[in-house]
ZAMARGU-4260 file (C-alpha; in steps of 0.2 Angstrom, whole numbers, plus 5000, padded with zeros to 4 digits):
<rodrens>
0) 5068/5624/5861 | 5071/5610/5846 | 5054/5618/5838 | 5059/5637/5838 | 5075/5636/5833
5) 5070/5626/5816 | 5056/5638/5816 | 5067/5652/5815 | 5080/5643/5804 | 5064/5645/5791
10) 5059/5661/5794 | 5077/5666/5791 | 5078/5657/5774 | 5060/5665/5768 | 5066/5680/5772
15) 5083/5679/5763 | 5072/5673/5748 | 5064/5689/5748 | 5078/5700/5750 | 5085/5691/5733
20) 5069/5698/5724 | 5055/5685/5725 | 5041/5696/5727 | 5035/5692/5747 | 5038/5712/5750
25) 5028/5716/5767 | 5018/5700/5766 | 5032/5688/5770 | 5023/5687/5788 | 5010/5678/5781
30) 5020/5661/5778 | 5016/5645/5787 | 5029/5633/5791 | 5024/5617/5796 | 5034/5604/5805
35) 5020/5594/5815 | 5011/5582/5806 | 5000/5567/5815 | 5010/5551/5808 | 5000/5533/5805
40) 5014/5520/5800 | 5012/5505/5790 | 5028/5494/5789 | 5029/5478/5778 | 5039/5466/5784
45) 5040/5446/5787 | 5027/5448/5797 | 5010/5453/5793 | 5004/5471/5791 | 5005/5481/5806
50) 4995/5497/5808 | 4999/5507/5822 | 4990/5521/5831 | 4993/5540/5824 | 5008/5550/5832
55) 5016/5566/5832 | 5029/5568/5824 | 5043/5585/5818 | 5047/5588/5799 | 5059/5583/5792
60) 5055/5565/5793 | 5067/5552/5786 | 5063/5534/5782 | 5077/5528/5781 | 5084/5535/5796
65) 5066/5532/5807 | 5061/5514/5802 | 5078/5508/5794 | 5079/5494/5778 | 5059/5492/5779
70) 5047/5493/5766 | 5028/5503/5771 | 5016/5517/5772 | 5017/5534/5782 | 5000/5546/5782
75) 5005/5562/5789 | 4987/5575/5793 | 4991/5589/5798 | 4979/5607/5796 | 4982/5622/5785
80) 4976/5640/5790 | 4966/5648/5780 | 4970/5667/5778 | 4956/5673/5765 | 4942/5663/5764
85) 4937/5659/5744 | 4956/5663/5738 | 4966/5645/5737 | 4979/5640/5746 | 4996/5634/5738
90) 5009/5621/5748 | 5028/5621/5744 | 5035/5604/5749 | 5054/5605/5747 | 5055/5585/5747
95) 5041/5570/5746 | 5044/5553/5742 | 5045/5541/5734 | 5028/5539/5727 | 5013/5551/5738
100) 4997/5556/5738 | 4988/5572/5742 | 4971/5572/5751 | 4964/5589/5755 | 4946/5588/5767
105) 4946/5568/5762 | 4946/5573/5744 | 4961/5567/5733 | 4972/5584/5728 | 4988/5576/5717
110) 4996/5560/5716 | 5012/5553/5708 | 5017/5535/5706 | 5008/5518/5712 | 5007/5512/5731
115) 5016/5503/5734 | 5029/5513/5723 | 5035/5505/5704 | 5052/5504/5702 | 5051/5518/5689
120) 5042/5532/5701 | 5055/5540/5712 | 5050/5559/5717 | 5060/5560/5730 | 5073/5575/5723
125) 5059/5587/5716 | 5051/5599/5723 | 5032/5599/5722 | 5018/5613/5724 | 5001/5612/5725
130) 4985/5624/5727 | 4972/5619/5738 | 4955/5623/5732 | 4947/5636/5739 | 4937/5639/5758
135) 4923/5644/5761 | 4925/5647/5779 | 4940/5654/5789 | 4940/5635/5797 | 4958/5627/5795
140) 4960/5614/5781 | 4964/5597/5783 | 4979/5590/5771 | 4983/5569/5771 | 5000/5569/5763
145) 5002/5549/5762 | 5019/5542/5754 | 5025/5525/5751 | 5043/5522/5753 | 5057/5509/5749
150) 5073/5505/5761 | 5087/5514/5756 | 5076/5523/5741 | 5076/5542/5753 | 5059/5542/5754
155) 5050/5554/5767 | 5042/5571/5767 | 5050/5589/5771 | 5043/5604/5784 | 5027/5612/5772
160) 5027/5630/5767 | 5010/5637/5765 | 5003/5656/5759 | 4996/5662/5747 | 5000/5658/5728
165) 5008/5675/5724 | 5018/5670/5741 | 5023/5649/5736 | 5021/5651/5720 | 5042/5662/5717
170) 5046/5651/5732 | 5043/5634/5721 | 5051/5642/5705 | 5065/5643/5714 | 5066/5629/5723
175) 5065/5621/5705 | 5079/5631/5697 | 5092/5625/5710 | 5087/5609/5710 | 5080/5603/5692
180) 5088/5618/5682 | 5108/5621/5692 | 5108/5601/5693 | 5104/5598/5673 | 5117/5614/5673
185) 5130/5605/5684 | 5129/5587/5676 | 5129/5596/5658 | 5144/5606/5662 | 5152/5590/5672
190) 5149/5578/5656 | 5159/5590/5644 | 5172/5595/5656 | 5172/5573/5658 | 5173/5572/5639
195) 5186/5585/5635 | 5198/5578/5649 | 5197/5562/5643 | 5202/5567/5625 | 5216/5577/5631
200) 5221/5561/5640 | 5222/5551/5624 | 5230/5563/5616 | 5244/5565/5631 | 5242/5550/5641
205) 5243/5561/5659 | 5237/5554/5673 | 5228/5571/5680 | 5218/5572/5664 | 5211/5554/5666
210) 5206/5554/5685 | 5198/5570/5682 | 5189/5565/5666 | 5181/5551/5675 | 5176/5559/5689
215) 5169/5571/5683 | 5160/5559/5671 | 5154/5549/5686 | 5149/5564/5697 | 5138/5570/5681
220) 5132/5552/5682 | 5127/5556/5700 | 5119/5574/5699 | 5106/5569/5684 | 5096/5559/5696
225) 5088/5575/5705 | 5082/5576/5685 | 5071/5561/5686 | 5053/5557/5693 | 5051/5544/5683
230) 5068/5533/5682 | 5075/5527/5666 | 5081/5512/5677 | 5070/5502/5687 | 5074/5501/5708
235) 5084/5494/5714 | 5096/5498/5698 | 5093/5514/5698 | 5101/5517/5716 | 5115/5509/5713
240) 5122/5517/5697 | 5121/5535/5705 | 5127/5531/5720 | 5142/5519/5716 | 5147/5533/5703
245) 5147/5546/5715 | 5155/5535/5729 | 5167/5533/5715 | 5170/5550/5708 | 5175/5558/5725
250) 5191/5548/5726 | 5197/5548/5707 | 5194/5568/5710 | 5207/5568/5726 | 5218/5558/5717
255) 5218/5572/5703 | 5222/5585/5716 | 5237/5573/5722 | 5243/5572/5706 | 5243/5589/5700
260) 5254/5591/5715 | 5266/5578/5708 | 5260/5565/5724 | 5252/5553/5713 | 5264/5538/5720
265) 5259/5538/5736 | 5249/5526/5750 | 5235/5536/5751 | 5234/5539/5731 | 5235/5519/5729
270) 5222/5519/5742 | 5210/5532/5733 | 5210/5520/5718 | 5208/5505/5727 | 5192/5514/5736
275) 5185/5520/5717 | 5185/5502/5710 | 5177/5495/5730 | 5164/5508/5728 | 5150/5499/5716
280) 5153/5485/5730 | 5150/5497/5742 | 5133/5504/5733 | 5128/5487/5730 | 5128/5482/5749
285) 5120/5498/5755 | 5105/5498/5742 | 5103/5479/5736 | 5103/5471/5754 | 5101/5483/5760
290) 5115/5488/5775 | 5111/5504/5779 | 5126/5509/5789 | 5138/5506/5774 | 5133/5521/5767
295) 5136/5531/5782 | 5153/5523/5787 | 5158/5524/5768 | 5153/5544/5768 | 5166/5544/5784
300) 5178/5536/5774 | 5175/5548/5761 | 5178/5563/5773 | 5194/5555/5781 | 5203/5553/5764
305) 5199/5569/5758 | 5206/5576/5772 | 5221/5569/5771 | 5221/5574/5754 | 5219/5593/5758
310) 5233/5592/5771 | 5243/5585/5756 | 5239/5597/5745 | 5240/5611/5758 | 5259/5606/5762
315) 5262/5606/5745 | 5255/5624/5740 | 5264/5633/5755 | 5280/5626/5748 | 5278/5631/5731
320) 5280/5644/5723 | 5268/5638/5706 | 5253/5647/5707 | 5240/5631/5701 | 5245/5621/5717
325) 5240/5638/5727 | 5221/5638/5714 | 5220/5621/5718 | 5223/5620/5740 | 5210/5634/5738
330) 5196/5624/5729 | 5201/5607/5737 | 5198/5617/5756 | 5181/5623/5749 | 5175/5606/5742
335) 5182/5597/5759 | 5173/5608/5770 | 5156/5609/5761 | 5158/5589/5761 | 5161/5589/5778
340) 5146/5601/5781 | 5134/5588/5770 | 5141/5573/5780 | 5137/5581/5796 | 5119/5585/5790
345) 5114/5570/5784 | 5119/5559/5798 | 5118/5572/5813 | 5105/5586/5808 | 5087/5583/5809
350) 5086/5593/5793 | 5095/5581/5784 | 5079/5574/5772 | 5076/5593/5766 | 5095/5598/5763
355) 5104/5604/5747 | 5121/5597/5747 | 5132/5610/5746 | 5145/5601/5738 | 5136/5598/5721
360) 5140/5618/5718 | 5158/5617/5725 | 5162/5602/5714 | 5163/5617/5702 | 5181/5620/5711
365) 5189/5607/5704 | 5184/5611/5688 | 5190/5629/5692 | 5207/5619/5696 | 5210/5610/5679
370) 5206/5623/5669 | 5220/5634/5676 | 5232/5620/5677 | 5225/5619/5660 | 5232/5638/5654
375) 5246/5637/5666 | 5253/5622/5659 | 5249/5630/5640 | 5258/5648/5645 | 5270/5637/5652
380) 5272/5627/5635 | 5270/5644/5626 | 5286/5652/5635 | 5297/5635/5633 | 5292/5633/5616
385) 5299/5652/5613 | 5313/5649/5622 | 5316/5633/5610 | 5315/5642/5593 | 5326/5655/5600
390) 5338/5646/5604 | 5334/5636/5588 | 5336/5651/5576 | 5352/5654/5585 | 5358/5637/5581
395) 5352/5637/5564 | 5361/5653/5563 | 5377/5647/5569 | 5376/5632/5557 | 5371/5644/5545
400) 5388/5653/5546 | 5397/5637/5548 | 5388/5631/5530 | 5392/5646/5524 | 5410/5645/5528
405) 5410/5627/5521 | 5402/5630/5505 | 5417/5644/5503 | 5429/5633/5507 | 5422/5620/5497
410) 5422/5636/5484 | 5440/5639/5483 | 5443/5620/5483 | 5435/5618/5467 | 5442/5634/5459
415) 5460/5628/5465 | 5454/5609/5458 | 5447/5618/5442 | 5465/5628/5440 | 5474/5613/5441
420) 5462/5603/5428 | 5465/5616/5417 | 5484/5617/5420 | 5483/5597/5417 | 5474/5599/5403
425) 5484/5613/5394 | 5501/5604/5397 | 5492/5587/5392 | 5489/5599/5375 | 5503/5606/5374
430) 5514/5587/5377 | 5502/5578/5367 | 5498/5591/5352 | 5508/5604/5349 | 5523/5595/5359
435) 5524/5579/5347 | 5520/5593/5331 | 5536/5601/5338 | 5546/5585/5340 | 5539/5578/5321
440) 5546/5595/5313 | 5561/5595/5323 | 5566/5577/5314 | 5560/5584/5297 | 5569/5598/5297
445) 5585/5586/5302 | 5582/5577/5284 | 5594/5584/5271 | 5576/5582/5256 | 5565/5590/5268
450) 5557/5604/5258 | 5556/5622/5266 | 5537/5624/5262 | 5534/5609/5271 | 5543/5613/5287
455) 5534/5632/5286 | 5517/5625/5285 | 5517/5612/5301 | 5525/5628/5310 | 5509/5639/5304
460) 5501/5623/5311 | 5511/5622/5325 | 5506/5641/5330 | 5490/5642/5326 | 5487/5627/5338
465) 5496/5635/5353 | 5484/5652/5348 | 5468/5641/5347 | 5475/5633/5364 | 5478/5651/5373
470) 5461/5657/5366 | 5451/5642/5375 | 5458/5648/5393 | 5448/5663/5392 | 5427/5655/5397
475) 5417/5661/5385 | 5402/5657/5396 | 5394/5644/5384 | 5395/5655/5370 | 5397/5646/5354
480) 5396/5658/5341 | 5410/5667/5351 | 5420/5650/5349 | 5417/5646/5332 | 5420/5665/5327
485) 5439/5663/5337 | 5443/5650/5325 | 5439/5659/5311 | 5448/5673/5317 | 5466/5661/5319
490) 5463/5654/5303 | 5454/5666/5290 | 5473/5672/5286 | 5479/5653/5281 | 5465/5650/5272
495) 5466/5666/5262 | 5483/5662/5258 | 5480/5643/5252 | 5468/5649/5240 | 5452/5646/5250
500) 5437/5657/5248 | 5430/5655/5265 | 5412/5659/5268 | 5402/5661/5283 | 5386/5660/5290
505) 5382/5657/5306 | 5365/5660/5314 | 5359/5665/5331 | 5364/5653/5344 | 5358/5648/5362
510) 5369/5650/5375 | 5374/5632/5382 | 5372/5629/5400 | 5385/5621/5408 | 5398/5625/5396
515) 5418/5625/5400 | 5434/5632/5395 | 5436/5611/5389 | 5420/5612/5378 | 5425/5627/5369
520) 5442/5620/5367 | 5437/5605/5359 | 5425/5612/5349 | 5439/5623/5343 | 5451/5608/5339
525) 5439/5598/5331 | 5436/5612/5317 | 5456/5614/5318 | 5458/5597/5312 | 5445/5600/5299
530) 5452/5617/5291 | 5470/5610/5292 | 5464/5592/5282 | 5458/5605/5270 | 5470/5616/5267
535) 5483/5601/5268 | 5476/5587/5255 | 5457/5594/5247 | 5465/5607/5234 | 5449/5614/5240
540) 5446/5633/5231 | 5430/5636/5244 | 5424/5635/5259 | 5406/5636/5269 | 5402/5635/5285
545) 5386/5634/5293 | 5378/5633/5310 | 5362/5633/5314 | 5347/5631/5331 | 5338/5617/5323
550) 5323/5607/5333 | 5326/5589/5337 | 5308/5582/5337 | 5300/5572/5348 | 5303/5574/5367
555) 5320/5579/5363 | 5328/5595/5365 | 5334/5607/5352 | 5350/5604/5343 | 5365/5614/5335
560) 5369/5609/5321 | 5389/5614/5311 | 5390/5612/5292 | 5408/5614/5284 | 5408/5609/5267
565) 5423/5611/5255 | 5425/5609/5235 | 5440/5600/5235 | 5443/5585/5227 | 5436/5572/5240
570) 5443/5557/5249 | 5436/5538/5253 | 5430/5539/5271 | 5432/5520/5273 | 5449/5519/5267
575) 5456/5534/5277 | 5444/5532/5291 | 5458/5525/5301 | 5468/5540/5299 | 5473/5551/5315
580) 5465/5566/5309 | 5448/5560/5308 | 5450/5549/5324 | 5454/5564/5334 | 5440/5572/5327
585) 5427/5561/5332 | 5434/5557/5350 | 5430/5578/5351 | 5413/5576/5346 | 5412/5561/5358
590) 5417/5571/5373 | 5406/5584/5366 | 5391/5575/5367 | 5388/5579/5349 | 5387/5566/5333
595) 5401/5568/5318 | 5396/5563/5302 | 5408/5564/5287 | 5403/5563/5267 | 5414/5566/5255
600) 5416/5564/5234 | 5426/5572/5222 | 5420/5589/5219 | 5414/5590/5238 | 5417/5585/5257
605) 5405/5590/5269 | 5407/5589/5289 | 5390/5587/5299 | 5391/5590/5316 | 5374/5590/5328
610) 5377/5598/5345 | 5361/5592/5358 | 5357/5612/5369 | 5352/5606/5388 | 5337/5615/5396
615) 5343/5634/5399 | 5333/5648/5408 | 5321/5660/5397 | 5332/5672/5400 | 5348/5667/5392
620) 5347/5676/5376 | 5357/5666/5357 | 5370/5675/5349 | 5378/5673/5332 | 5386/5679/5317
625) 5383/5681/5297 | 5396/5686/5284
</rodrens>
């Protein structure tokens, strides 16, 4: 009953074969499965080497699972019908291993590794096809399949499929592409998905980016051995490093699925990363020894966890309304059951030797899983950051309106400051200038021998400073041509009537930036002093005045340079250089900025006064007068 009901589990999977397009058509009929095989068994032990008598045994056959942590020889014969004589026959054998030979009618057909095997030669994962050479006869051919195996290297052989070539030949192919070609496929994709996690991890230090990283790292690690005939590590090396990093990728992968589901910090969580770090012990002991019943008891172990992992994860998804935790139950239920199925089939199924784990393609679930956690955690990311520069720019808005009030506060704060400068300055003018002029002709005039024309000329002086005074309260806006053309205006009259030929030339001037109501003022004082000085002690029949842009040279700016010059009869700067007038004169340059240079000799007195211009925009345009 055991026979026909594996006989139609393969007559089932050819068929399926051939509804997926691999060419059988009508003549799927013509397949030949063979599960009997006549078995002559050599084992190696301590003691010396026993042959025994052929036997009849069913395909699959295990070694592991037959003979246990044994080293030895198994020659399976078995016959081959022959369909059409003269046209070959070709084989599909799913599994052989670990190192075989092929003997058709005595003769040797293929062979792969030494016998006893090497510790490079491992075939025990690839799928081999062979063509028989053709009969000449309708007479059944004799196959000799003769393997060599290693405890706990999976060494055995697989049910045959014989036909014709046009018939194995598709049925090998694809055989090839799910295992050699979606295995390269799965540990390719497995090793980037491995990489990337890991580098998000650096970058984020989260715990779900690192045990999936390294899982997936080590489950890659695992897959690529169905890649190799001849290992890149010899036996028993090679046996461990695959199976201690699967053994250890299962649990870091069910950690992930906890964490994701925020139950990272729990006994079963701790216990998942104890069992990762005990499983190269674990892989050790089953291979290395070998114990062959850790591996068993370690796969239930697996099953159990992962299990209560599900569950977990379960509980968690029908709670929540977040939609990753619903993704991930569903991939974790598919991974659990196709590991459950695998574990089943290995220890329980006589099929186990020629199985295809299932698990390998729904591994693909998790990565499924973290790349939706992945874009849900980024849309999620994407909406809060939104949220944050809204309510940013309304922030920044607010403050904006609150700077703005500030800076208009701050606004009439200085124009009340700059009023009441200007009312202190003006009444400091006013008290100190025209205050003590008033207060000196008020004691003169109380002398009996003060002369009228002296009292009427400090008065003229009197006034013209109070005019000068009212004009610098209007800002000219750094215009000093406008300021030097308001003193000539006040004082063109006075000079005219003392005689004085007043002639003027000024040229176009810059505009000065940051130029005040108290520049102009004492620009128009210092020039006072200077016409009243003239018209009061020089005797002085003319008058120049000059000003002029002039560059300075060098890295300095330009200049502005005042010339007033007179033909009077002169004075000794050294001896009168103490004199009030002057002093005040220079104390206006000083606050100015400007330097003040006085010559004088009988028959001329000339005023130098250079002005430095601070950097101004293109745009301001100079101004100036000529008479």
């Amino acid at each position: 009953m055991r026979r026909q009901l594996r006989a139609l589990q393969w007559r089932l999977f050819t068929l399926i074969l051939a509804v997926l397009g691999l060419g059988w058509g009508a003549s799927a009929h013509a397949l030949t499965v063979i599960e009997e095989a006549a078995l002559t068994l050599t084992r190696h032990g301590d003691a010396p080497v026993e042959a025994q008598k052929p036997q009849t045994v069913t395909l699959p056959y295990h070694w592991d699972q037959r003979q246990g942590a044994v080293d030895g020889e198994a020659r399976f014969a078995f016959d081959v019908p022959v369909a059409n004589p003269g046209e070959p026959v070709a084989l599909f054998v799913p599994r052989v291993g670990n190192s075989f030979r092929v003997l058709v009618d005595g003769q040797e057909l293929a062979r792969f590794g030494a016998i006893p095997p090497g510790p490079y030669d491992d075939a025990a994962f690839a799928p081999q096809y062979f063509e028989l050479p053709p009969s000449r006869s309708a007479s059944p051919q004799r196959v000799e399949v003769i393997i060599a195996a290693q405890a706990a290297r999976q060494g055995g052989l697989s049910p045959i499929v014989a036909g014709s070539v046009d018939e194995i030949r598709p049925l090998y192919e694809r055989a090839e592409f799910w295992q050699i070609s979606g295995g390269r496929f799965i540990a390719i994709v497995s090793g980037v998905l491995g990489t990337l996690s890991l580098l998000v991890w650096l970058r984020q230090r989260e715990s779900i980016y690192l045990y999936y990283g390294l899982g997936e790292l080590l489950w890659s690690v695992q897959t690529v051995r169905v890649l190799f005939t001849h290992a890149p590590l010899p036996w028993p090396w090679w046996g461990v490093v695959p199976l201690a990093a699967f053994q250890a990728a299962i649990p870091l992968l069910c950690r992930f699925a906890l964490a994701v589901v925020g139950r990272d910090d729990t006994r079963l969580a701790r216990f998942l990363g104890l069992m990762a770090w005990c499983a190269p012990i674990a892989a050790a002991l089953g291979i290395m020894v070998p114990w062959l019943w850790v591996m068993p008891l370690w796969h239930v172990l697996n099953l159990l966890v992962g299990l209560g992992m599900m569950v977990t994860v379960l509980r968690v998804a029908r709670r929540s309304a977040v939609l990753e935790h619903r993704v991930l139950a569903v991939a974790v239920v598919l991974v659990v059951l196709c590991g459950a199925r695998d574990t089943w089939v290995m220890h329980s199924s006589p099929q186990a030797y020629e199985m295809v784990p299932w698990i390998r393609f729904a591994w693909v679930g998790f990565a499924i899983s973290l790349g939706w956690v992945i874009a849900e955690r980024m849309r999620k990311d994407a909406r809060t950051m939104a949220g944050m520069n809204a309510s940013l720019e309304a922030q920044l808005v607010e403050r904006n309106a609150a700077l703005e009030a500030a800076f208009a506060r701050e606004r009439d704060g200085e124009k009340a400051r700059g009023a009441l400068e200007e009312r202190q300055r003006v009444m400091r003018d006013l008290h100190d200038g025209l205050g003590a002029q008033l207060v000196g002709l008020l004691r003169m005039a109380q002398q009996p021998a003060t002369a009228r024309e002296d009292v009427t000329q400090h008065l003229r002086d009197a006034v013209d400073q109070l005019k000068l005074t009212v004009d610098a309260m209007h800002d000219g806006e750094g215009d000093v041509a406008s300021a030097l053309g308001t003193v000539r205006y006040r004082l063109a009259p006075r000079l005219e009537a003392a005689g004085i030929d007043l002639h003027w030339d000024v040229n176009p001037l810059p505009t000065m930036p940051g130029w005040s109501v108290r520049e102009s003022h004492q620009m128009q004082m210092l020039l006072f002093e200077a016409f009243s000085n003239m018209m009061t002690h020089s005797g002085a029949t003319r008058a120049d005045l000059r000003a002029r842009l002039m560059p300075a040279g060098g890295a300095a700016g330009d200049v502005i340079e005042v010339e007033l010059l007179d033909n009077g009869r002169g004075f000794d700067t050294n001896v009168v250089s103490a004199g009030r007038g002057l002093a005040n004169m220079r104390t206006r340059a000083a606050a100015l900025g400007a330097t003040l240079t006085i010559r004088s000799r009988p028959g001329e007195t000339c005023l130098h006064l250079r002005l430095p211009v601070p950097a101004q925009p293109a745009a301001n345009q100079a101004v100036g007068l000529t008479f």
